[in-house]
C-alpha positions as CSV (number, residue, x, y, z in Angstrom):
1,X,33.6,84.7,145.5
2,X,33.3,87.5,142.5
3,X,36.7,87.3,140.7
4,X,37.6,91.0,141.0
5,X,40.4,93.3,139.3
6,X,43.6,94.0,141.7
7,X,44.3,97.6,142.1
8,X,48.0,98.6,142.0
9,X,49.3,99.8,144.8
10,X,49.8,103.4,143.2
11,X,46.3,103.8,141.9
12,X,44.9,102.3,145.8
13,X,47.2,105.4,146.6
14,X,45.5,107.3,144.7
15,X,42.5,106.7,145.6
16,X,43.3,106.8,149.0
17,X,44.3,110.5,148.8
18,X,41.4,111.2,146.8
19,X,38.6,110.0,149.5
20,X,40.7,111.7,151.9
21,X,39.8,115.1,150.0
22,X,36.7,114.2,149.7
23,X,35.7,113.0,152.9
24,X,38.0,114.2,155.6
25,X,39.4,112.0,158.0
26,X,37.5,111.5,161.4
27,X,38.9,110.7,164.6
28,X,38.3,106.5,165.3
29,X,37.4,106.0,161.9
30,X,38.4,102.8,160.1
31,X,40.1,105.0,157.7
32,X,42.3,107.0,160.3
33,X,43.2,104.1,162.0
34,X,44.3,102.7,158.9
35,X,46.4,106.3,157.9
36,X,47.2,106.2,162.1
37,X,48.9,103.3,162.3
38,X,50.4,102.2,158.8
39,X,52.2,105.7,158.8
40,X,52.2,105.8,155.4
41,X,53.9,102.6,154.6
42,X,51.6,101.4,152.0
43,X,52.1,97.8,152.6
44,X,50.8,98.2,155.9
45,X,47.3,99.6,155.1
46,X,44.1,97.9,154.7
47,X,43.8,97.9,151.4
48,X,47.3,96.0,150.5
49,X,47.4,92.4,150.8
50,X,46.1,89.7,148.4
51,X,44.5,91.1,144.8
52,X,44.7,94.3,146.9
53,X,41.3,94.2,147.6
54,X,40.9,94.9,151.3
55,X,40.3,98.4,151.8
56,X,35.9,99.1,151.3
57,X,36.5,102.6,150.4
58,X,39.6,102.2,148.0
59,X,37.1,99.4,146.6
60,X,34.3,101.7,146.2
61,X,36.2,104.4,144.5
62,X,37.5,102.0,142.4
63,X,34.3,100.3,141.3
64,X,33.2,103.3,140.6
65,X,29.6,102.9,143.6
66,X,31.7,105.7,145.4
């Protein structure tokens, strides 16, 4: 596996919000499940968890392929 820069949890915020704007939110998408059922508690979306890493669109945005 690529060794890849964690994201801090404010900047996955961040970028969160800012695909949010940018995309919109669609019913039964990965990404309002994710908004749906964390309820805003960071540490319970997809992109917290080891390296913070998990979330593809938080990753994209981050990498800059977004």
């Amino acid at each position: 596996m690529i060794n890849c820069p964690a994201i801090t949890i404010e900047r996955a915020l961040e970028l969160c919000k800012k695909y949010c704007e940018e995309k919109g939110v669609r019913i039964f998408s990965q990404y309002w499940g994710c908004l749906r059922f964390s309820k805003g508690d960071p540490e319970k979306m997809c992109f917290y968890g080891e390296g913070n890493r998990g979330c593809k669109f938080v990753n994209e945005l981050f990498d800059g392929s977004g």
